[in-house]
C-alpha positions as CSV (number, residue, x, y, z in Angstrom):
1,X,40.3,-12.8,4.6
2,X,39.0,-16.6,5.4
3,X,35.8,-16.5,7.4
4,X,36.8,-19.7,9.8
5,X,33.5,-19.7,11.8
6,X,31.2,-19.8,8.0
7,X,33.3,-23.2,7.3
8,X,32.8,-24.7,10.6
9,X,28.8,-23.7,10.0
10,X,28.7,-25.4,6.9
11,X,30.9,-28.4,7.9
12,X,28.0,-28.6,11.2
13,X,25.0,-27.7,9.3
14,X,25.6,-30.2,6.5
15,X,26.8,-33.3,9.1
16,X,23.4,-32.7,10.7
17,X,21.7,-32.7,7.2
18,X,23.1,-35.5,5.6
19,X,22.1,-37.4,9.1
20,X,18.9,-36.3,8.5
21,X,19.0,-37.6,4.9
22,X,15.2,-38.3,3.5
23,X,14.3,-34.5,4.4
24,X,18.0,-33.3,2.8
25,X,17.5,-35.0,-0.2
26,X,14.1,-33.9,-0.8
27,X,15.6,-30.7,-1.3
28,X,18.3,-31.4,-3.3
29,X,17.9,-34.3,-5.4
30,X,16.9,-34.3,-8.7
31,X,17.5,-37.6,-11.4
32,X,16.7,-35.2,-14.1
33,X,19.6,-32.4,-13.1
34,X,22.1,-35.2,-12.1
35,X,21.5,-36.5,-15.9
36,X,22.1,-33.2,-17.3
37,X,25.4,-32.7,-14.9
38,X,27.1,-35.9,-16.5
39,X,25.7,-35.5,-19.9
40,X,27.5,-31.8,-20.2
41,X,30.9,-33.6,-18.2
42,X,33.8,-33.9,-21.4
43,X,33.9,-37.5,-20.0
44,X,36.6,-39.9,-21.9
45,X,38.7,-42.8,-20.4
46,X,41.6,-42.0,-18.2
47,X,40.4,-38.8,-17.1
48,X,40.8,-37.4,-13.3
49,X,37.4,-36.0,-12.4
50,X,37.0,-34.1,-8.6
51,X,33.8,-33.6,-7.4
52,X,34.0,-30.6,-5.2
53,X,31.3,-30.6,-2.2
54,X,30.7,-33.9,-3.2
55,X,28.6,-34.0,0.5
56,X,26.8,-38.1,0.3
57,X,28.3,-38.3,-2.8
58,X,25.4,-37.9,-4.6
59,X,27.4,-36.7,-8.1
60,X,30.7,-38.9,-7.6
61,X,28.5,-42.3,-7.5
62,X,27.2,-42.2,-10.4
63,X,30.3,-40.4,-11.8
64,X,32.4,-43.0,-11.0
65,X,30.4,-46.1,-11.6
66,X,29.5,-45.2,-15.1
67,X,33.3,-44.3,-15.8
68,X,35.2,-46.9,-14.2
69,X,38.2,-45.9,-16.5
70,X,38.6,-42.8,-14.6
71,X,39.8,-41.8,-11.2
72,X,36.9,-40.0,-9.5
73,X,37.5,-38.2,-6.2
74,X,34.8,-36.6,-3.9
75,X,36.2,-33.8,-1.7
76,X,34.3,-32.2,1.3
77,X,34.8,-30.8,4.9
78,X,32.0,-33.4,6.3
79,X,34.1,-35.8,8.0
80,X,32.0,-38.5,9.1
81,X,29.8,-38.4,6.4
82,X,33.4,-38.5,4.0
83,X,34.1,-41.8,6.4
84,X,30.4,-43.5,5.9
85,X,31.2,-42.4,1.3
86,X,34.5,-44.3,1.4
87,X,32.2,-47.3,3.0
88,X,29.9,-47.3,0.6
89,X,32.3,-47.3,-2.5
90,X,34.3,-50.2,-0.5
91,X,31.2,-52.3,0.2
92,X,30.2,-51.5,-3.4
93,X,33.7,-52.2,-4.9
94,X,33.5,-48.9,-6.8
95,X,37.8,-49.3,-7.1
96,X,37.9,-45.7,-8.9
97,X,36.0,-43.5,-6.2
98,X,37.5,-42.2,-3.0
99,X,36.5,-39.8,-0.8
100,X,38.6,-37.0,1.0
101,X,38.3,-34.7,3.9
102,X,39.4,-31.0,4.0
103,X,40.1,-27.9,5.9
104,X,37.5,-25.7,3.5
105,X,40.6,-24.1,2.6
106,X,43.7,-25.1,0.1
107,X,42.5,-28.1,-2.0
108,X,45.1,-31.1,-1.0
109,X,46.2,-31.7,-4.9
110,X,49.4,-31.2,-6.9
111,X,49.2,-28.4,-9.6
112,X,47.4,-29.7,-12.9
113,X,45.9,-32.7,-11.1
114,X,42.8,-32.8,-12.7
115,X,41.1,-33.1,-15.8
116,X,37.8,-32.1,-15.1
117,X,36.4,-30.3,-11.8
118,X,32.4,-30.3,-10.8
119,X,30.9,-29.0,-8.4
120,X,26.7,-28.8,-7.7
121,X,25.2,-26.4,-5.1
122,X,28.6,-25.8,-3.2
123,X,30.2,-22.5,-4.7
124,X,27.7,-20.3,-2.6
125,X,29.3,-21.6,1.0
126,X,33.3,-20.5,0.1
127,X,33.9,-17.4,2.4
128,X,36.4,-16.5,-0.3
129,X,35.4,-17.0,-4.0
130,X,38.5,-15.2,-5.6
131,X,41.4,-17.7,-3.4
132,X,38.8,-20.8,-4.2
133,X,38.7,-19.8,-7.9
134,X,42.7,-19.6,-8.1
135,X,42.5,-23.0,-6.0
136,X,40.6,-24.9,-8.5
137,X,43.1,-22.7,-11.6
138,X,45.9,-24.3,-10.0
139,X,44.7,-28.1,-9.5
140,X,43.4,-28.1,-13.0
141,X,45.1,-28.8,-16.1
142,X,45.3,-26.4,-18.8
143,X,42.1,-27.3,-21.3
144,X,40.5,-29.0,-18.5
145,X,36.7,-28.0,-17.8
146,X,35.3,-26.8,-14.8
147,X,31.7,-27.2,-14.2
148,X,29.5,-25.7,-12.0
149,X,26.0,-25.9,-10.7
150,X,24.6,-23.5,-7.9
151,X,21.9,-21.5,-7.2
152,X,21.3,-17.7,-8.8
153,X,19.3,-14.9,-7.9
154,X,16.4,-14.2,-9.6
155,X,17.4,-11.3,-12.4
156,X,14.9,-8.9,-10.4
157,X,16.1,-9.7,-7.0
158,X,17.9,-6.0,-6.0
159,X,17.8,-6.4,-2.7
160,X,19.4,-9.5,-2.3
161,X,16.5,-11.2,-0.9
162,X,17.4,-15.0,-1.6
163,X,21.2,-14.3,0.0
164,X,18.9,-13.3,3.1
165,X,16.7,-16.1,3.3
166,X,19.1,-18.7,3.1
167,X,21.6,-17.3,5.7
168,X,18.5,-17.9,8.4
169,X,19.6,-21.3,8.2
170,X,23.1,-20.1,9.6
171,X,24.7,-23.3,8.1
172,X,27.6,-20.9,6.2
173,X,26.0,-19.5,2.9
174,X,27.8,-16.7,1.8
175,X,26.3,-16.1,-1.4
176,X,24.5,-17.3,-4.8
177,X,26.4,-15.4,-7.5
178,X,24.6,-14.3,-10.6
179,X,26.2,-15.3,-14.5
180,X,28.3,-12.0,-14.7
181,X,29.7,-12.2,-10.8
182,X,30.9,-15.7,-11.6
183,X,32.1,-15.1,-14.8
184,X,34.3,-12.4,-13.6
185,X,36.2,-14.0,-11.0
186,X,36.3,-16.9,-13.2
187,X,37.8,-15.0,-16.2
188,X,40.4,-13.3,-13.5
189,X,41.8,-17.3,-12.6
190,X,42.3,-17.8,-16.2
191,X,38.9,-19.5,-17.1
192,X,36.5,-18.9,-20.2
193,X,32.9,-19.5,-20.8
194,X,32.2,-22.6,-22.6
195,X,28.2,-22.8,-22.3
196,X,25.7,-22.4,-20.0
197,X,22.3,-24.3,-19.0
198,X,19.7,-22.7,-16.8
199,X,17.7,-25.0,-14.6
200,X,15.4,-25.1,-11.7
201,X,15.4,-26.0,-7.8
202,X,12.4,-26.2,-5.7
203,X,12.6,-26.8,-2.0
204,X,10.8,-26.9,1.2
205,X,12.3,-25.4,4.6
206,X,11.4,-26.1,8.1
207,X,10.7,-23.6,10.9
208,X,8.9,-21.0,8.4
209,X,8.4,-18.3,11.9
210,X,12.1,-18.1,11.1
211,X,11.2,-16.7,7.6
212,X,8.1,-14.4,8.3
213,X,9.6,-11.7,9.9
214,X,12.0,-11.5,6.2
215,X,9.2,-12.4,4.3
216,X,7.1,-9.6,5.9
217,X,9.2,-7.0,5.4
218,X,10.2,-7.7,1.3
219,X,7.9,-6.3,-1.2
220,X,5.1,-9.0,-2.9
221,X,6.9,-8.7,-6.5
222,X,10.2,-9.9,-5.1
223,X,8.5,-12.9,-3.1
224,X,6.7,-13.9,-6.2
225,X,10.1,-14.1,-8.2
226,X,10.4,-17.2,-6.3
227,X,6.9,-18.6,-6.7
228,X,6.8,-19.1,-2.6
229,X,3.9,-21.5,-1.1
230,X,3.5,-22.1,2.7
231,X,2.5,-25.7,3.0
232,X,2.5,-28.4,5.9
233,X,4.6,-26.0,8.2
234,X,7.0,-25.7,5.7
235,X,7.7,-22.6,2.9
236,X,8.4,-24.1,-0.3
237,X,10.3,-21.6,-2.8
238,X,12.3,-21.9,-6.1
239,X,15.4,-20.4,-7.6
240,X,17.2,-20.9,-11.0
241,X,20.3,-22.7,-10.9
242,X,23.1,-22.2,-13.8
243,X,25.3,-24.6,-14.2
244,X,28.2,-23.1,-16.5
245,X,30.7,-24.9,-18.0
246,X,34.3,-23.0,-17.6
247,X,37.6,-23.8,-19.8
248,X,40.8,-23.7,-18.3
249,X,43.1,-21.4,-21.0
250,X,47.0,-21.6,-20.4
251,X,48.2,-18.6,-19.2
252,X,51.7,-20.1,-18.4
């Protein structure tokens, strides 16, 4: 069953971080990742590339400016921040990119529409991972690659500590998936493994009393799986990130 209220969190918490923007984007940006994003892409003329979560656009920029042979489209449930993307690519006269808004819900595309889906640090805010997973089945063609990037626990996390500390935010995550959760919903929607890289995020939070009484209560060993340091009034902590990249198989 959808969870209504975690999409309209997610749609209000990431409108007020995207306004935010120098303070967002210090916890999420990264040249280095981006490069290895549309590196591992199977990128070739003509191809219809959605960028799911695209929030500023951060991914479907770059996407579509160094492919301006394909149609690149950024999907989110930000609405004014989807209105200020489409200004952007118009004052930029980026003719492949546009930008669309949402419910959180049923992507807005014909069956087979796509040729290659991506989405970075998004997968851990959809209330319902199984209907989202036969979503993105549906609107992709058969062979076509899904790719995705999102946060995972750490290995030795058993008690679910990272799911905890990054609900305090109450901005709609649901929950970062380890390789063999993903995998099996995945394979269930008619995906297979291709490959998979393991990366690294480290970011700061704001408010940390919000996070003592969590940290206080976890044991040392699990709070040193994510090398946390309190620093300037902030907690700084680090997770791995896999970014997997999934084949569509026909199952017609």
């Amino acid at each position: 069953m959808f969870n209504y209220n975690s999409i309209k969190k997610t749609a209000k918490g990431f409108e007020e971080s995207f306004y935010e923007g120098a303070f967002y984007n210090m916890q999420t940006q990264d040249s280095k990742h981006l490069s290895l994003i549309l590196q591992r892409l199977n990128l070739s003329d003509g191809k219809k590339i959605l960028d799911l979560g695209t929030g500023s656009g951060y991914l479907a920029f770059p996407l579509a400016s160094q492919n301006q042979n394909c149609e690149v489209i950024g999907l989110d449930i930000v609405k004014n921040t989807i209105q200020n993307n489409n200004l952007k690519a118009s004052q930029q006269k980026i003719k492949n990119l546009k930008f669309l808004s949402y419910d959180g819900l049923k992507f807005p595309f014909d069956d087979g529409y796509f040729d290659i889906i991506v989405t970075r640090y998004a997968i851990h805010h959809f209330p319902d991972i199984d209907f989202c997973f036969k979503e993105l089945s549906r609107i992709l063609k058969n062979g076509g690659q899904l790719y995705i990037s999102d946060p995972t626990p750490n290995k030795e996390d058993n008690v679910e500590f990272i799911d905890k500390y990054m609900q305090i935010k109450d901005d709609g995550h649901i929950k970062c998936y380890f390789e063999t959760e993903l995998l099996k919903i995945a394979n269930n929607s008619g995906f297979e493994k291709e490959f998979t890289d393991f990366t690294e995020i480290r970011f700061p939070r704001k408010y940390p009393d919000k996070y003592f009484e969590l940290m206080n209560k976890t044991e040392k060993r699990i709070l040193d799986l994510y090398k946390i340091e309190i620093k300037n009034n902030e907690i700084i902590i680090s997770e791995d990130v896999l970014n997997i990249s999934l084949k569509k198989i026909n199952i017609n």
